[in-house]
KEKE-3310 file (N, C-alpha, C; in steps of 0.2 Angstrom, whole numbers, plus 5000, padded with zeros to 4 digits):
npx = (5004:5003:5008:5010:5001:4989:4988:4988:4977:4968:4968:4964:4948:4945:4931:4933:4947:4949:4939:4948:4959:4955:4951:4963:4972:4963:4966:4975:4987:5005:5012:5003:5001:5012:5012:5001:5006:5014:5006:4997:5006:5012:4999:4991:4988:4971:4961:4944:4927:4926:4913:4904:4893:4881:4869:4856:4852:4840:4837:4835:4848:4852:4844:4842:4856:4855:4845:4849:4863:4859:4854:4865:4872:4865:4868:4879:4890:4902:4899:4906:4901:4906:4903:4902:4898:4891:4900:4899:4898:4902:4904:4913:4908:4899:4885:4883:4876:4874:4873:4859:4852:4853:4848:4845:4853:4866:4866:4867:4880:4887:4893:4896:4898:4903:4902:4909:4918:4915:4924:4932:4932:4931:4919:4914:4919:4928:4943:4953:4947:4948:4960:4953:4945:4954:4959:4947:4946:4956:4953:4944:4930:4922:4914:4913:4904:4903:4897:4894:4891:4883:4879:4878:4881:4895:4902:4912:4926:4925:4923:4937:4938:4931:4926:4914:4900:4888:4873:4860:4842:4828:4810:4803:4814:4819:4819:4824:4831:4840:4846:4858:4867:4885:4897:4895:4884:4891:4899:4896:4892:4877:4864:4851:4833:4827:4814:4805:4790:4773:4762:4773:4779:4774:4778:4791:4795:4792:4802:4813:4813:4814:4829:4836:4835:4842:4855:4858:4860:4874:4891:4900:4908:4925:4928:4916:4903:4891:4881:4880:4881:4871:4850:4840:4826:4823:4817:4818:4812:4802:4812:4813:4820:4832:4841:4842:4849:4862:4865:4867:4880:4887:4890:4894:4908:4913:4917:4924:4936:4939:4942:4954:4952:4949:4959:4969:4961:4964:4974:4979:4968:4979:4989:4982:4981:4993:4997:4990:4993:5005:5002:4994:5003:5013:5003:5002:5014:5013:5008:5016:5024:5034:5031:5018:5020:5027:5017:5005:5010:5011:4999:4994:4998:4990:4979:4980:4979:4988:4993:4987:4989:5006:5009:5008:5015:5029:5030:5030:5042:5050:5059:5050:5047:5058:5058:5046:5049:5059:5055:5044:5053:5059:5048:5041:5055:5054:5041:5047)
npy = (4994:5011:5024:5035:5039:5037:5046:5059:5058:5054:5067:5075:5074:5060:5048:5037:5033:5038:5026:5014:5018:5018:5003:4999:5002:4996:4983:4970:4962:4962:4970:4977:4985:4993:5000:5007:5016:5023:5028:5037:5045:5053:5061:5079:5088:5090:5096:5090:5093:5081:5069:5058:5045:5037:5025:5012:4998:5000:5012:5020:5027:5025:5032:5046:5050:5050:5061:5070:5073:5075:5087:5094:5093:5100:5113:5114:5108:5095:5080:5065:5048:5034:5020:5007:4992:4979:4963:4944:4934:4920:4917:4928:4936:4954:4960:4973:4983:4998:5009:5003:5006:5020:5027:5039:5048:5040:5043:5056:5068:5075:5066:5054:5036:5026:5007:4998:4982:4978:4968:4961:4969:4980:4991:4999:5003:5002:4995:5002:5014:5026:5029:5031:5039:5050:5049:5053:5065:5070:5071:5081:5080:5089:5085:5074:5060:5049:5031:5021:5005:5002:4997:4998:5001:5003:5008:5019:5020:5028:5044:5046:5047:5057:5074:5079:5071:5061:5055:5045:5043:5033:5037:5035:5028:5027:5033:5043:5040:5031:5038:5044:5034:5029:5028:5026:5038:5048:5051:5059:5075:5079:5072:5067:5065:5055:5051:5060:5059:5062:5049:5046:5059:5064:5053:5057:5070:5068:5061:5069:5076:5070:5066:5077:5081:5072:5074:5088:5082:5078:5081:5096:5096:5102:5105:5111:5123:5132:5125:5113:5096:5092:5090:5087:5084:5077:5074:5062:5056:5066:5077:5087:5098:5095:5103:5115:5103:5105:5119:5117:5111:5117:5132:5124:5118:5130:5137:5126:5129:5143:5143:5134:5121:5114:5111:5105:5091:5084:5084:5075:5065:5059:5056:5044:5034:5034:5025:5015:5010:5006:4997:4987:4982:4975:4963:4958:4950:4938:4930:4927:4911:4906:4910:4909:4893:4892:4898:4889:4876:4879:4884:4871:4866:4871:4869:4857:4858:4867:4884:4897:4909:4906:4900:4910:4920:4913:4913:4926:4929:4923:4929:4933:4946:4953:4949:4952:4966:4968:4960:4972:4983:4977:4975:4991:4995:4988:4994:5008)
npz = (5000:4995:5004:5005:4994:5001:5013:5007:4997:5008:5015:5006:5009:5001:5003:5001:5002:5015:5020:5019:5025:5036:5039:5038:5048:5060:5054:5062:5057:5058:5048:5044:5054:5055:5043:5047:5057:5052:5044:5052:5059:5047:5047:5044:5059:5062:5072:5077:5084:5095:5098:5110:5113:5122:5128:5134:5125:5113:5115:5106:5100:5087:5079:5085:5080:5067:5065:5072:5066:5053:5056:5057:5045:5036:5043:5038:5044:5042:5046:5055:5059:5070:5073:5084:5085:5093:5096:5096:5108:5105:5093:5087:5079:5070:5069:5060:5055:5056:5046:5038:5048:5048:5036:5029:5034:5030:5015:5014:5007:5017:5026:5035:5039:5048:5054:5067:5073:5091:5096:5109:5117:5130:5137:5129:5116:5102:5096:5091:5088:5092:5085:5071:5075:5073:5059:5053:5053:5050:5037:5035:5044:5055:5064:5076:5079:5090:5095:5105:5110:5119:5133:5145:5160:5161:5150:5150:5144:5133:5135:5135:5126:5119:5118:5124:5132:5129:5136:5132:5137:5140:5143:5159:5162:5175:5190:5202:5213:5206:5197:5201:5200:5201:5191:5173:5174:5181:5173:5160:5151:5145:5149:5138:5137:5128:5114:5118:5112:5106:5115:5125:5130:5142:5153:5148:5152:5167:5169:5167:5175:5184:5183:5182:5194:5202:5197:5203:5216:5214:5215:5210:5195:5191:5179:5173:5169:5180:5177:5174:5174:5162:5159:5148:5135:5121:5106:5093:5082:5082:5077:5089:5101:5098:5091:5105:5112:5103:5105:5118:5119:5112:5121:5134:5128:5122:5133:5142:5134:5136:5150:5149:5152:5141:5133:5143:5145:5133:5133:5145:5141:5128:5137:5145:5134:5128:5139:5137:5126:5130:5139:5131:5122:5130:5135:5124:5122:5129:5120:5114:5106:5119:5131:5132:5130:5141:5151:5150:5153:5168:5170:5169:5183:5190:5186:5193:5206:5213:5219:5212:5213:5218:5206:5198:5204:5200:5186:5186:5193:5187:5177:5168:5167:5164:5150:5144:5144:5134:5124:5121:5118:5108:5097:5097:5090:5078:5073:5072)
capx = (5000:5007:5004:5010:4995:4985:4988:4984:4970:4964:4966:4958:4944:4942:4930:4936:4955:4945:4937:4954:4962:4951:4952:4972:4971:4960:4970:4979:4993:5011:5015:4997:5001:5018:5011:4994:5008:5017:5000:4995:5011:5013:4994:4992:4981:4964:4957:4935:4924:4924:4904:4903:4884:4878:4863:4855:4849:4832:4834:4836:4855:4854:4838:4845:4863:4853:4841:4856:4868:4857:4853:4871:4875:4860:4871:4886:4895:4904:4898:4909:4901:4908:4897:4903:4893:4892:4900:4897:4905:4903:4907:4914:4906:4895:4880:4886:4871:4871:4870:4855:4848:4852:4848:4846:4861:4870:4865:4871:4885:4893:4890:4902:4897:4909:4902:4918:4914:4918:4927:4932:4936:4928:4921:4909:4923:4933:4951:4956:4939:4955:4964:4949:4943:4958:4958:4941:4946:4961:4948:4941:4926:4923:4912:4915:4900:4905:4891:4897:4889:4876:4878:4876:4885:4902:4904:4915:4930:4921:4925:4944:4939:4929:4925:4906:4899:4881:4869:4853:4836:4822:4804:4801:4817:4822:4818:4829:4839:4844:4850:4862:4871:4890:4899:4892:4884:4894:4905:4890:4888:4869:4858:4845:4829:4824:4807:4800:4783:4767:4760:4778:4779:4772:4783:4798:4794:4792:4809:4818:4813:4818:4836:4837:4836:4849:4860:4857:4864:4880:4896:4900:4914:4927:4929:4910:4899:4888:4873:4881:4878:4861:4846:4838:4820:4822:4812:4822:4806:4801:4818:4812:4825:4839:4842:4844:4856:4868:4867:4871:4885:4892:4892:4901:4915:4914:4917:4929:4940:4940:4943:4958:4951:4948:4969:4971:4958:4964:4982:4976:4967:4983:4992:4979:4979:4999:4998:4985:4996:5010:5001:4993:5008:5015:5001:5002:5020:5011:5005:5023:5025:5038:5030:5013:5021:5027:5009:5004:5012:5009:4992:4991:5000:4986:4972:4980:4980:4992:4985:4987:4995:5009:5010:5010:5023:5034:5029:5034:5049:5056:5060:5046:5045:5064:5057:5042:5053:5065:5050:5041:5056:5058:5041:5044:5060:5052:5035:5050)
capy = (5000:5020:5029:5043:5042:5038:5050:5062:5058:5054:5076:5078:5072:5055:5042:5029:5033:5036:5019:5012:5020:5012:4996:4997:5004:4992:4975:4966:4959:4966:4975:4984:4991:4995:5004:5012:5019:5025:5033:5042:5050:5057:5066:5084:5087:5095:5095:5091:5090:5073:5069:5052:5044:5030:5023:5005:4995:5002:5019:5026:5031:5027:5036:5051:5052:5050:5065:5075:5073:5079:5093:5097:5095:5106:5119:5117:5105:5087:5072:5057:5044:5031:5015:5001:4986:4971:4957:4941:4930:4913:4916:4933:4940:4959:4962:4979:4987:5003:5011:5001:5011:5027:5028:5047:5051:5038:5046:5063:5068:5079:5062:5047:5031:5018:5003:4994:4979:4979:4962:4957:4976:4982:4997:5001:5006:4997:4994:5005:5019:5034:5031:5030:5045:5055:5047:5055:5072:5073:5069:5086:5081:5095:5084:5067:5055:5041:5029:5014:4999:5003:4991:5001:5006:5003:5012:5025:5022:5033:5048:5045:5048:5062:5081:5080:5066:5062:5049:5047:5040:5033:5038:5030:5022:5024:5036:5049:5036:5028:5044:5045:5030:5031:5027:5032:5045:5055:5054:5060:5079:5082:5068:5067:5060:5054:5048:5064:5063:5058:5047:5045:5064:5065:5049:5061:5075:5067:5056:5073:5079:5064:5065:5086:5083:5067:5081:5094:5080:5076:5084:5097:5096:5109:5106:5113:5129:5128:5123:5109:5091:5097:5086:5088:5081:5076:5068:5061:5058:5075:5083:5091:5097:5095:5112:5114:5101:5107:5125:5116:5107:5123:5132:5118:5115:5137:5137:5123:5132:5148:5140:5131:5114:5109:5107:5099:5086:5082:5080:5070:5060:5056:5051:5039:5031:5030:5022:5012:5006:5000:4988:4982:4978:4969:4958:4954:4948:4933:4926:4922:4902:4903:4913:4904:4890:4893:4898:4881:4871:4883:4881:4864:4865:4875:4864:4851:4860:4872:4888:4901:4916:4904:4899:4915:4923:4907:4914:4933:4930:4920:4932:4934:4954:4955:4946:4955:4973:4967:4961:4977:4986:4975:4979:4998:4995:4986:5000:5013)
capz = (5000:4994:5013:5004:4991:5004:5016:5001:4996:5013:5018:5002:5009:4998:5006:5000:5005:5020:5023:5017:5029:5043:5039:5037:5056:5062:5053:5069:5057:5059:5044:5044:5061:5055:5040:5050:5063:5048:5040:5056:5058:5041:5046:5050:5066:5062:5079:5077:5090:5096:5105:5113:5115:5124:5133:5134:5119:5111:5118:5100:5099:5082:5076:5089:5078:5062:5067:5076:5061:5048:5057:5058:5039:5037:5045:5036:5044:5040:5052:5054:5063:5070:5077:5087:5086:5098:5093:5097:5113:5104:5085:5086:5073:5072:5062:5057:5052:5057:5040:5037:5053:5047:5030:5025:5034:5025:5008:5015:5006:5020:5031:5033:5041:5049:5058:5069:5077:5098:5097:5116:5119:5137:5138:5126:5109:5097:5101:5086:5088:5096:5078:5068:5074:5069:5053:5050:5055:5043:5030:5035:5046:5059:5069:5074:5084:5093:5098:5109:5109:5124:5136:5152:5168:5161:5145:5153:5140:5127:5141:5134:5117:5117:5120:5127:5132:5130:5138:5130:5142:5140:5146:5163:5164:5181:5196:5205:5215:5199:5192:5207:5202:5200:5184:5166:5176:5183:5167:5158:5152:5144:5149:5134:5139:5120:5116:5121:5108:5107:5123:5128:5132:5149:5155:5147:5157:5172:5169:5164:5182:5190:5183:5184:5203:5202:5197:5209:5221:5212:5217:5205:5193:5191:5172:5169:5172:5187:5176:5170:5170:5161:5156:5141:5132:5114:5102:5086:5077:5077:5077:5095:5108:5093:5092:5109:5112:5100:5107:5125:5117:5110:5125:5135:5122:5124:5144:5143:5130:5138:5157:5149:5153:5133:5132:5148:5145:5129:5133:5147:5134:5124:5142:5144:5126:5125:5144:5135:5121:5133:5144:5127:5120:5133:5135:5118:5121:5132:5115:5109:5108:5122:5134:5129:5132:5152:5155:5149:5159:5175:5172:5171:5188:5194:5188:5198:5214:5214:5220:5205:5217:5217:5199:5193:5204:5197:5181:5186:5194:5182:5173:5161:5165:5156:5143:5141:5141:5129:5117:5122:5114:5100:5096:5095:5085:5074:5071:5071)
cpx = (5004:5003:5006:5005:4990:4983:4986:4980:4964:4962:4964:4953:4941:4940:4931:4944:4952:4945:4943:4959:4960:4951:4957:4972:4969:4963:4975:4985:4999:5012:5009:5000:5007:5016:5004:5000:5013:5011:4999:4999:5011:5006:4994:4987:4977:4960:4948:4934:4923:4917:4905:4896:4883:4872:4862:4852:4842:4830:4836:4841:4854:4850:4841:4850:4859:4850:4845:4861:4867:4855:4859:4874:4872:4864:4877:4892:4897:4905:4902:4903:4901:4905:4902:4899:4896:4895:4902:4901:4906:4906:4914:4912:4901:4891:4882:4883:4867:4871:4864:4850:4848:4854:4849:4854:4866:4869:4869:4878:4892:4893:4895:4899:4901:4906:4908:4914:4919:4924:4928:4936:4930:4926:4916:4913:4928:4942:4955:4951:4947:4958:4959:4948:4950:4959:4951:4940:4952:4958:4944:4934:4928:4920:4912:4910:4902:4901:4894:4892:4881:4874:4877:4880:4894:4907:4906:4924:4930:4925:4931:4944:4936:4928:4919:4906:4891:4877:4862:4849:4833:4818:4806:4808:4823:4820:4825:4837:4842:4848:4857:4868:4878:4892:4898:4888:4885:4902:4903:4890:4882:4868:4854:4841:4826:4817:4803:4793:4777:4764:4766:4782:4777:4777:4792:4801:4796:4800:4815:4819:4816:4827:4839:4839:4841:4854:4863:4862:4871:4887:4899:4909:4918:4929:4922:4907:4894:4880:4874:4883:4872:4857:4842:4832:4823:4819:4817:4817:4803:4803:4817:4818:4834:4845:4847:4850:4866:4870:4871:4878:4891:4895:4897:4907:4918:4918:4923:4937:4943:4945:4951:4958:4949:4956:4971:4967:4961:4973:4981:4974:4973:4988:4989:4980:4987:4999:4996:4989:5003:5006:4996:5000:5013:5011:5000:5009:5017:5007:5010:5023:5029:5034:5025:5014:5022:5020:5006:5003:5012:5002:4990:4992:4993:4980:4973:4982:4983:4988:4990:4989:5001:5013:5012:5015:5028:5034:5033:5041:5054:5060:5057:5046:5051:5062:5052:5045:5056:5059:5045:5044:5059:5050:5042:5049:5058:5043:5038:5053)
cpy = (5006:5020:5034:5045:5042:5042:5058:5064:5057:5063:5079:5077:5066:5051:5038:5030:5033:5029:5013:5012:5017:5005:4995:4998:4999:4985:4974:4961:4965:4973:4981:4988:4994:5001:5011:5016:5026:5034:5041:5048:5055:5063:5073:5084:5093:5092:5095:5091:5085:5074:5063:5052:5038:5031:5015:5006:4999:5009:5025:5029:5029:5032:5044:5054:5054:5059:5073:5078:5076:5085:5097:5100:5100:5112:5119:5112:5099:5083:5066:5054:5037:5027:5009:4998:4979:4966:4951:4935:4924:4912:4923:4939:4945:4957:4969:4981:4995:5009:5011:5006:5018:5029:5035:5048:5046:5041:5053:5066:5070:5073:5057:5042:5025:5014:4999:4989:4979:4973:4962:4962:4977:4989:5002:5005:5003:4999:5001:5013:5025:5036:5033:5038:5053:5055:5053:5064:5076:5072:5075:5086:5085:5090:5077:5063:5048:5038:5021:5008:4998:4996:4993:5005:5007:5006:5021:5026:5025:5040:5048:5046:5056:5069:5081:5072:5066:5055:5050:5041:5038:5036:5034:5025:5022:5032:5040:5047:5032:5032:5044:5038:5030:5028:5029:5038:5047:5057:5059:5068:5083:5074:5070:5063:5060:5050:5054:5065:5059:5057:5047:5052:5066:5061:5055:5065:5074:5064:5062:5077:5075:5066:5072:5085:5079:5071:5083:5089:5077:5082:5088:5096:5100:5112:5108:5120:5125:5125:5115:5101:5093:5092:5090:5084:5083:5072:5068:5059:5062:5080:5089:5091:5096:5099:5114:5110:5102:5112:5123:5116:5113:5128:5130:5118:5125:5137:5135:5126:5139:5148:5137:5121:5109:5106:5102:5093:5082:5081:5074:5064:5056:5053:5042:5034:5030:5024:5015:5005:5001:4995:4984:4977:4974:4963:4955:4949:4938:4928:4922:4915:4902:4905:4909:4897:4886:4891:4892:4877:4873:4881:4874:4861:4868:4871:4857:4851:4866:4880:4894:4908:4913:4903:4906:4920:4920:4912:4921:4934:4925:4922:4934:4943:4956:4953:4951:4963:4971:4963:4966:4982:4984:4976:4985:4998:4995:4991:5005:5013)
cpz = (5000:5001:5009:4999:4995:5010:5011:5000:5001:5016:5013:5000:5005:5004:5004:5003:5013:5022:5021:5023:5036:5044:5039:5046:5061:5061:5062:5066:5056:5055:5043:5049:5059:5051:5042:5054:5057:5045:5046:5057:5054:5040:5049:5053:5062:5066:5075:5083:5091:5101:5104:5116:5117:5126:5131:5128:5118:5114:5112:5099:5090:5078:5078:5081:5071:5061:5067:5071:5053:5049:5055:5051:5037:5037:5044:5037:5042:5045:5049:5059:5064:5076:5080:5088:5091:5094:5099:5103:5111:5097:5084:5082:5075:5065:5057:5053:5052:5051:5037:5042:5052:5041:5024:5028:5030:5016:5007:5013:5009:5025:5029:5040:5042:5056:5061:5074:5086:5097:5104:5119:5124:5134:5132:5118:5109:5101:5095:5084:5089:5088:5071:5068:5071:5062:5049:5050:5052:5038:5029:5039:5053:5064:5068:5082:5085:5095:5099:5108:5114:5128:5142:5155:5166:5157:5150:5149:5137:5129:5137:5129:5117:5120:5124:5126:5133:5132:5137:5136:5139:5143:5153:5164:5170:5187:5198:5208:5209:5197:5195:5207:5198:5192:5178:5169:5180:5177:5162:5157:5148:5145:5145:5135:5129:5120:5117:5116:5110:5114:5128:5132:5140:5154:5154:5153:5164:5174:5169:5171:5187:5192:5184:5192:5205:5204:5201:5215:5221:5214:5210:5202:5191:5184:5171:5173:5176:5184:5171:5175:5167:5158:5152:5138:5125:5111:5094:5082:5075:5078:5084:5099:5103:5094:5099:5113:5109:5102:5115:5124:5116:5119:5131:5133:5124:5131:5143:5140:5133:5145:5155:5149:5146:5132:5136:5145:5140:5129:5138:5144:5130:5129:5142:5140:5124:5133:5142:5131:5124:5136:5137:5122:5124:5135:5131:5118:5125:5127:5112:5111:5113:5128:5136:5131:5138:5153:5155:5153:5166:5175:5171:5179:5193:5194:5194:5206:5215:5216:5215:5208:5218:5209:5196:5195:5202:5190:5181:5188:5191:5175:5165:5162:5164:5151:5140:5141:5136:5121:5115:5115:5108:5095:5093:5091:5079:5070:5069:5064)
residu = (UNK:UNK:UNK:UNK:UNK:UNK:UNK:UNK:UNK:UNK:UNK:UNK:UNK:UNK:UNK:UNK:UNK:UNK:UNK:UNK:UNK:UNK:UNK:UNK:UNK:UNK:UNK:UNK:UNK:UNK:UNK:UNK:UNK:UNK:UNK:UNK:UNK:UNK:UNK:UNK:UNK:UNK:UNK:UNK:UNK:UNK:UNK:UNK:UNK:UNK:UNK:UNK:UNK:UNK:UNK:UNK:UNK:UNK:UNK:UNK:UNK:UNK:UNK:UNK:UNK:UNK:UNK:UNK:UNK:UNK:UNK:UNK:UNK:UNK:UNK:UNK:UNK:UNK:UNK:UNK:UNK:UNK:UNK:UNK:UNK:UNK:UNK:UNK:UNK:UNK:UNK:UNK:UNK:UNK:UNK:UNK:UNK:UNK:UNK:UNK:UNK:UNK:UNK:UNK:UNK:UNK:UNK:UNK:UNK:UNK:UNK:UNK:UNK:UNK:UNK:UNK:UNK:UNK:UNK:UNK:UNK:UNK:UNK:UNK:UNK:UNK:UNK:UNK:UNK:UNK:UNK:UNK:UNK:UNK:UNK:UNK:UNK:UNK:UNK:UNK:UNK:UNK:UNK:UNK:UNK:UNK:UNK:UNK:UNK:UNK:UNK:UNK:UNK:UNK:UNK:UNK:UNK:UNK:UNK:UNK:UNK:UNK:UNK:UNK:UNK:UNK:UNK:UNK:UNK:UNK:UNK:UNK:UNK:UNK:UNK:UNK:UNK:UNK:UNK:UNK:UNK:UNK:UNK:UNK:UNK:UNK:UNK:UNK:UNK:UNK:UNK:UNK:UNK:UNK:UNK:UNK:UNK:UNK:UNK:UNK:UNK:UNK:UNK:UNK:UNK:UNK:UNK:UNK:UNK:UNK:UNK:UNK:UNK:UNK:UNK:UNK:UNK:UNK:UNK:UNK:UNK:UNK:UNK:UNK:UNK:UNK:UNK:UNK:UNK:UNK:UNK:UNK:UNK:UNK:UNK:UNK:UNK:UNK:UNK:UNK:UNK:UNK:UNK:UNK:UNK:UNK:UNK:UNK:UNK:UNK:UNK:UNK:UNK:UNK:UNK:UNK:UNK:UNK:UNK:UNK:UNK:UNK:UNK:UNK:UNK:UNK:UNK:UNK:UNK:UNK:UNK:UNK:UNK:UNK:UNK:UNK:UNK:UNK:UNK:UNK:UNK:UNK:UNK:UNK:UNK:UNK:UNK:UNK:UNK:UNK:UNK:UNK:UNK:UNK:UNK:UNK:UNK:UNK:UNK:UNK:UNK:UNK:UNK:UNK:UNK:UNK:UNK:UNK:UNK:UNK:UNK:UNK:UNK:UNK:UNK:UNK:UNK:UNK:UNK:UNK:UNK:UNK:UNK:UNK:UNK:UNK:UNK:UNK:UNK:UNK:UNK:UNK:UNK:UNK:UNK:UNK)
# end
């Protein structure tokens, strides 16, 4: 593969160098990663707004983005978004249908759509979503939606990827002390209650008052203005409350910018995501057939009694943590 046509043609906006670029990123064999590490380099930074979206299954995150994202083009600007799909604990395999879900904004010319599947990645975003998103933002897109996979309480990696972070509700789907409970909420800044039309409208309200007072009992944070976490009513089937969201959104991203605290966060971010990259690369060294090997035979030792706090200090202090620096650093040699 040219990285020098591809890079190229990736900042002059081609989607397909685009989606080319993504799939090289995302490959798991050597010489890809040698050549994505190569790619990424070679790009200049154009900062977007990264927005990170979650909520549980059926709470309309994709109809929401679909809704949200054509408003956006609307005004001018170029949406990326990039979907994490579930895949599967017994085959592995994703459906990878979020295209199929939001079909106007797939037609959308100022619109780009990448489904990635989670594979056996915690956390609610692909193992390769951080690079992705730069990717898409050397290609010129200004705004870039990230929508996790919506598994619940845990999806608090996202937060590491993005600028604002948004958690869409249902109607009715939970009470005051719910709202109050730690982890994705209090990572969380708009709460969207979505759903809001029709007969589902009074449930909204009531659900929007529930989480508003949640709030009020959360300890404020000192990256946000004082009226922020903030709850929100929107309806993605008749564009209600849209509007609104994105003027919050700007605000926020305003404050943060002003305050100093949009630099911090985002160098913070790139500590995380290189911390990130070392302890994956050494737990990949534990794949090599020698390594792989030890373990083997320790764990047979442990099915047969052994107690497994033993086993694996045998494992640690026999020198495997020289081993795994020194294939750490042939690793990096070998990317450089």
């Amino acid at each position: 593969m040219d990285i020098a046509q591809l890079s190229h043609d990736l900042t002059q906006g081609d989607r397909r160098a685009l989606a080319r670029a993504i799939t090289l990123v995302e490959s798991a064999r050597p010489d890809h990663r040698a050549q994505a590490l190569e790619l990424l380099t070679a790009l200049p930074p154009r900062p977007a707004l990264r927005i990170g979206l979650t909520g549980t299954p059926g709470v309309g995150k994709s109809s929401f983005i679909e809704a949200f994202g054509l408003m956006l083009t609307g005004l001018g600007h170029k949406v990326a978004v990039l979907a994490v799909d579930p895949s599967s604990a017994r085959t592995g395999g994703s459906i990878l249908g979020d295209k199929t879900r939001m079909e106007r904004l797939s037609r959308e010319p100022r619109a780009f759509i990448r489904p990635s599947p989670a594979r056996a990645e915690l956390g609610g975003v692909a193992r390769r979503t951080r690079e992705a998103v730069t990717l898409c933002e050397a290609a010129g897109f200004d705004v870039v939606l990230i929508e996790t996979v919506g598994v619940g309480q845990s999806e608090t990696v996202v937060a590491a990827l993005c600028d604002v972070f948004l958690l869409l509700l249902a109607p009715a789907g939970g009470d005051e002390l719910q709202g109050v409970k730690r982890g994705i909420m209090e990572m969380a800044d708009l709460l969207l209650v979505n759903k809001a039309d029709g007969d589902l409208l009074p449930q909204a309200q009531r659900t929007l008052a529930d989480y508003a007072g949640a709030l009020r009992l959360m300890r404020p944070r000192p990256q946000d203005p004082e009226d922020f976490p903030a709850a929100l009513t929107v309806s993605a089937t008749e564009g209600r409350g849209l509007t609104e969201a994105w003027e919050a959104i700007g605000r926020l991203t305003h404050w943060r910018k002003e305050q100093g605290h949009f630099d911090r966060t985002r160098a913070d971010q790139a500590r995380h995501w290189f911390a990130q990259e070392v302890r994956e690369g050494l737990l990949s060294v534990l794949l090599r057939p020698d390594v792989a090997e030890r373990m083997a035979a320790l764990a047979d030792q442990v099915a047969r009694g052994r107690p497994p706090e033993a086993a694996a200090a045998d494992l640690l202090n026999g020198g495997l943590l020289a081993k795994l620096s020194r294939s750490a650093l042939d690793l990096a040699s070998d990317s450089a």
